[in-house]
Each structure stands twice: as C-alpha cells, then as structure tokens.
C-alpha positions as CSV (number, residue, x, y, z in Angstrom):
1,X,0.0,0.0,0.0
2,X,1.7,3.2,-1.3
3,X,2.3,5.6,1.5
4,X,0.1,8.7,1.6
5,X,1.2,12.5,2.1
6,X,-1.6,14.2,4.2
7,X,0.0,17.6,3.9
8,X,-0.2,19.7,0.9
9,X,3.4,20.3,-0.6
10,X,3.6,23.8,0.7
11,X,2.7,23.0,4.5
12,X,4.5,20.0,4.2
13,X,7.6,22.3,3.1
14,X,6.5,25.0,5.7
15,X,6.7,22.6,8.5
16,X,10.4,21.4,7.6
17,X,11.5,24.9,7.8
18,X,9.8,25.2,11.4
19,X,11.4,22.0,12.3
20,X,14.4,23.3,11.1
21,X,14.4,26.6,12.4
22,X,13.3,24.8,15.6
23,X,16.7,22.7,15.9
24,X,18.7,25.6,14.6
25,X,17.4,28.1,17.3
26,X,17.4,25.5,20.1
27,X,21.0,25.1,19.1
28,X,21.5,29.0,19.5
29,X,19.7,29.4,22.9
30,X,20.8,26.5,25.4
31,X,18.3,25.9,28.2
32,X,19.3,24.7,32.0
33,X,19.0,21.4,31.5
34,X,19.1,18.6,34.7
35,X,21.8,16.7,35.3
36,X,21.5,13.3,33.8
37,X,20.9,10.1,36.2
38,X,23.9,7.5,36.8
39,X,23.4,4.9,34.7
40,X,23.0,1.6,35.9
41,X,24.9,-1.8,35.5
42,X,21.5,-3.4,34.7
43,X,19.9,-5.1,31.7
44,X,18.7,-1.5,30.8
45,X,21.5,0.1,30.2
46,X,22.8,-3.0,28.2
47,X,19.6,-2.2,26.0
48,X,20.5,1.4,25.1
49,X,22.8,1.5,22.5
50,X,22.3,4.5,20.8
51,X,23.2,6.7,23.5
52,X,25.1,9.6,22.1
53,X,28.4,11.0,23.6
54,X,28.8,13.8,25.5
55,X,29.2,17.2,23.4
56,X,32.8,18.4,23.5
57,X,31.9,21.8,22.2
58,X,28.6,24.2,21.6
59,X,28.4,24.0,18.1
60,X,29.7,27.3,17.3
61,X,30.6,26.5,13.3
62,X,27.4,24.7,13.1
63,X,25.4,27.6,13.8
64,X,27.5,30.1,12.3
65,X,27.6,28.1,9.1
66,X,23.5,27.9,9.2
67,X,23.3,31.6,9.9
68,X,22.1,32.7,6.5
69,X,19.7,29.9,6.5
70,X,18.3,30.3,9.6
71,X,17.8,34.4,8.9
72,X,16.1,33.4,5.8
73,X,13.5,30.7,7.5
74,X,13.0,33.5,9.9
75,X,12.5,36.3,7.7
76,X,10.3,34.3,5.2
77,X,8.2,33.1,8.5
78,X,7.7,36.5,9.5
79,X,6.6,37.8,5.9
80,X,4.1,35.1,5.9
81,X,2.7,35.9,9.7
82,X,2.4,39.9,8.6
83,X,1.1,39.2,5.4
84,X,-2.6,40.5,4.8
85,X,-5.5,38.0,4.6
86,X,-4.9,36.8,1.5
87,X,-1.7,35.1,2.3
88,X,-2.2,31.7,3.8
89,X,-1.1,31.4,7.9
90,X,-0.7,35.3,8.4
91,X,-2.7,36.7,11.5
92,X,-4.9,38.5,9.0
93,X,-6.1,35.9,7.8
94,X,-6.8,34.1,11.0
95,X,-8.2,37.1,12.1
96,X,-11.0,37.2,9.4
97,X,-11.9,33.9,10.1
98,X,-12.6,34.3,13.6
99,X,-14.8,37.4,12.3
100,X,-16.7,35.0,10.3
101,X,-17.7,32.7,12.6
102,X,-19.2,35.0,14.5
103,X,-21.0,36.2,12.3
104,X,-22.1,32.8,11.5
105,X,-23.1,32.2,15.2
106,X,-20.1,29.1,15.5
107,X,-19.3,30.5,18.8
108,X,-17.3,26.8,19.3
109,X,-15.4,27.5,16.1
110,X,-14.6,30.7,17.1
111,X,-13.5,30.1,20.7
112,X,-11.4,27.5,18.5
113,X,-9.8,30.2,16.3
114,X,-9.0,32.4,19.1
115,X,-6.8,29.7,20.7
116,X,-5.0,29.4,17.4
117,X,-5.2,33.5,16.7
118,X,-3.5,34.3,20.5
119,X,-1.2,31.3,19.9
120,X,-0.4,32.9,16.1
121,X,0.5,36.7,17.9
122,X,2.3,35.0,20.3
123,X,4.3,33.5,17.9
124,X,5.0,37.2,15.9
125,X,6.9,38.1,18.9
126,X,8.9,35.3,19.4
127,X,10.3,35.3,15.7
128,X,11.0,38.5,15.8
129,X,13.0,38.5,19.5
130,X,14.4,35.1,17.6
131,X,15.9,37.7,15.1
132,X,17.4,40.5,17.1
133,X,18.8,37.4,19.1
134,X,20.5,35.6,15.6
135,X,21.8,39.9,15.0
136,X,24.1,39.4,18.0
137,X,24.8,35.9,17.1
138,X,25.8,36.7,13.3
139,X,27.9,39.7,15.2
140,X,29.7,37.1,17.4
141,X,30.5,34.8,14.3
142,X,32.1,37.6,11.9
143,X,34.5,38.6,15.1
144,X,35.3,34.8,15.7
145,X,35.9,34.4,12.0
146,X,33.1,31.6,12.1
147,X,31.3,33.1,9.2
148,X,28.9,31.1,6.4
149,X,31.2,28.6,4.4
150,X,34.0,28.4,6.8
C-alpha cells in the first residue's frame, strides 16, 4: 500500500522549515537542563545503545555556518505571519476567520480560532525577539571568523 502525504506540498515544506528553524534556534539558545541520572549496571543500560556522547563543544561553526539559513527561515516566517488575509497562515487571515464565525453564530469554532489566533501573535513576537537574538549571534561569528562557508 503506497504511502500517503496528508499535507499539501507547501505545508509540508513550511513545517520542515519550522522543524528546522526549531533545531537551529534550540542550538543558539541552550536551556538549563538537569543533570542526567547515573546509569545503571543493569539489563537496561545494556539495552541502550544508541546513546550519544557527551558534546565536546557548543556548536559554534554549526550555527555560524547555518546563519544565512536560519535568517532566511526567519525572515520568510515573518513575511508570511504579517502578510494580509490573502496570504495563507498570516494573523490576517486568522483574524478574518474568527470574524466569520461570529457572524455565523459558531461560537465553538470561534473560541477554537481564538486559541490558534493568540497562539499565532504570540508566535510574531517570538520570531521577531528570535531575530534580534541571531543579530548578535551573526555579530559574534564575523569577530570569531566563524562566518557562512567556513
């Protein structure tokens, strides 16, 4: 049985650039993270082999070499989100959709939308505190002579 794609090619596309930009921008802001349990002499740990080394480093070139990228998945995110309500996934959009539920009395489908339209803003703000962060970042890698292709 042939495998089905339930995502039209350009969501399908727009959600591997937000996995990507994901994994690059979790790369550029490290979180506290706990320290890991001991492992044990058990069966269990036995079981886990494809447990990865410790890093050695914080994956400076990596990120500096993805720089361009990243900007770009950024940029192109943002365009989208401000984009008036005739671009697919801006907040305009969403915006007039909430509007016409009302009108149409689906107060569930609206209180729906609303979750999604807060969620949406929220996400403007992020993005763009994502891109002053990546400024500083792109600064750091041209003085460290990190930049793209080296």
């Amino acid at each position: 049985m042939p495998a089905v794609n339930r995502l039209p090619s350009g969501r399908r596309s727009g959600a591997l650039g937000a996995l990507a930009l994901a994994g690059a921008l979790l790369a550029v802001a490290p979180t506290a993270q706990a320290a890991p349990a001991a492992p044990s002499s058990g069966p269990a740990a036995a079981a886990s082999p494809t447990a990865l080394p410790t890093p050695t480093g914080d994956g400076a070139k990596s990120i500096c070499k993805r720089l361009p990228s990243t900007e770009g998945h950024l940029t192109n995110a943002l365009n989208r989100l401000d984009g008036d309500a005739t671009v697919a996934g801006s907040v305009a959009r969403l915006e007039q959709r909430v509007a016409n539920a009302k009108a149409a009395g689906h107060t569930e489908v609206e209180t729906y939308l609303n979750g999604r339209l807060t969620a949406r803003k929220a996400l403007v703000g992020t993005l763009k505190s994502r891109q002053e962060d990546l400024k500083s970042v792109s600064t750091w890698c041209a003085a460290h002579g990190k930049g793209a292709g080296k």
